[in-house]
C-alpha positions in Angstrom: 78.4 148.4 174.5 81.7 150.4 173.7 83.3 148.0 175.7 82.5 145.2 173.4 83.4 146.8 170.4 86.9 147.6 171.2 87.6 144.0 172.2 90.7 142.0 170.1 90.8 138.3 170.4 94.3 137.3 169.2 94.7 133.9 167.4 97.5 131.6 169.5 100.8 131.2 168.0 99.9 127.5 167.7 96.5 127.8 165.8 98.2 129.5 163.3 101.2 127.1 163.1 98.7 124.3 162.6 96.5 126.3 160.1 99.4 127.3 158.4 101.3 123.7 158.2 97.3 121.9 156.9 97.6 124.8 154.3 100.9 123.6 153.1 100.2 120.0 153.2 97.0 120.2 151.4 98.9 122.7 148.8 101.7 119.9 148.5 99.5 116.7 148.3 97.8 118.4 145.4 101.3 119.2 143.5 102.4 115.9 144.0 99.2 114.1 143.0 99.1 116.1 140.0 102.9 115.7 138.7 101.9 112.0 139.3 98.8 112.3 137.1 101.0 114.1 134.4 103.9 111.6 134.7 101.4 108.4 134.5 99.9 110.0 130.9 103.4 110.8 129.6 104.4 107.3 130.2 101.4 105.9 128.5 102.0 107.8 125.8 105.9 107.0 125.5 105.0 103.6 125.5 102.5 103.6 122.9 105.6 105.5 120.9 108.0 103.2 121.7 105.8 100.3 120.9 104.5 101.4 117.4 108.1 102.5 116.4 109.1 98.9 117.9 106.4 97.4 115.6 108.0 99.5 112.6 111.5 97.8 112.7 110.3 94.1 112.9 108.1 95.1 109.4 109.3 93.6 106.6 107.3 92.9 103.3 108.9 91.6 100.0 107.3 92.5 96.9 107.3 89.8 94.6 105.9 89.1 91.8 105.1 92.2 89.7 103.9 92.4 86.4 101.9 94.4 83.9 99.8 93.1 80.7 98.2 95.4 77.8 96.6 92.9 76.1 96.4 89.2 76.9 96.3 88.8 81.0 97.5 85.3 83.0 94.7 83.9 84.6 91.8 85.2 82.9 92.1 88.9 83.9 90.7 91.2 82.0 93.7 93.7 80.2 94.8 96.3 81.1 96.3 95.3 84.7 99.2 95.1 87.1 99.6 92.6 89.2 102.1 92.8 92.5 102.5 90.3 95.1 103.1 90.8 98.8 105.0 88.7 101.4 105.1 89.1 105.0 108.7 88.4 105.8 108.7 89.9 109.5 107.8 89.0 112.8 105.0 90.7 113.3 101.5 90.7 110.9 100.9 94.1 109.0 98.2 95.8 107.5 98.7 97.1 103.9 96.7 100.5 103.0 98.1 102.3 99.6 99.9 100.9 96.4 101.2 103.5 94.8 102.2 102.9 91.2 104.9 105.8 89.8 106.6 106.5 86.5 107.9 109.4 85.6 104.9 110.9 83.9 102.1 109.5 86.0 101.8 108.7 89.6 98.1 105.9 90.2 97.7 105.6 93.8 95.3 102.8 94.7 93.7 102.9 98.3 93.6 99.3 99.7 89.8 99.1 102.0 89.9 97.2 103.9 93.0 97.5 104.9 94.9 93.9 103.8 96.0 92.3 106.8 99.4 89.9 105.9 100.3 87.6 108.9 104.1 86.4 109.0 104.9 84.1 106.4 102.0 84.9 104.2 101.7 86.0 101.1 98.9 88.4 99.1 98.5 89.0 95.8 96.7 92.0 94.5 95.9 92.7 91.1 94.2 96.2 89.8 93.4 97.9 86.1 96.4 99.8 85.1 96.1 101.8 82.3 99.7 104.1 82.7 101.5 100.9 79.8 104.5 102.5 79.3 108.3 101.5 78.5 109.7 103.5 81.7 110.8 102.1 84.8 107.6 102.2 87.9 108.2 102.6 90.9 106.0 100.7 93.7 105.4 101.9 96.9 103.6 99.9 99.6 102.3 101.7 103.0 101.4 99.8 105.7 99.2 100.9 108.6 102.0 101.9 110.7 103.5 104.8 108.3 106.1 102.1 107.1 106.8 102.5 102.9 108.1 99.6 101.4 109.7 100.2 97.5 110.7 98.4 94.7 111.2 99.6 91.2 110.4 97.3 87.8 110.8 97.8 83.9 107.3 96.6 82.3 107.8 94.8 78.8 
């Protein structure tokens, strides 16, 4: 029985080679297969960026259009409102979410929901109660779904 116990059985110089080269294959398909995961998501994602900022440049919106009444409104709307209309001058169709009406003692932000969706060439006209009837210059500010703030600035009567 002793002589069993003492007994080493050595591993060839070529077993190990080959276990050794698998190990470093498998090690290395994994590293590559994941820096190809990682580079696939990071070019999905650059070209999201790339197309939303894209989007941003060929946005273009005129305000037209804006005026306020205290007392006696065109078309049969009721006083106090302001009135500002949008056109869609780009390439590309936008959604419009805030108007943002700012004077120097009051800032009236109205959410737009649903979001107003202006195709190219089109025009919208929105129209909201606007108490804030003063003699100082306001400042509109239209954000569209993309982050993109257009601005105009009128003198009500």
């Amino acid at each position: 029985m002793s002589f069993l116990a003492n007994k080493h059985i050595g591993v060839s110089t070529v077993i190990a080679s080959a276990i050794l080269i698998g190990g470093v294959a498998v090690i290395g398909s994994s590293i590559v297969l994941w820096a190809n995961s990682k580079l696939s998501s990071s070019e999905i994602g650059l070209t999201s960026v790339s197309t939303t900022n894209t989007n941003k440049f060929n946005e273009f919106l005129a305000i037209e259009n804006v005026w306020f009444c205290k007392t006696t409104c065109p078309s049969g709307s009721a006083p106090p409102r302001a009135n500002v209309t949008l056109t869609n001058i780009g390439t590309i169709g936008l959604n419009v979410t805030q108007i943002q009406l700012v004077n120097s003692t009051l800032t009236v932000t109205y959410t737009i929901k649903p979001n107003v969706s202006i195709l190219p060439a089109q025009s919208y006209s929105w129209s909201n109660k606007y108490t804030a009837h003063t003699n100082l210059p306001v400042t509109v500010l239209i954000t569209t779904a993309r982050g993109t703030i257009f601005t105009t600035q009128v003198t009500p009567p």
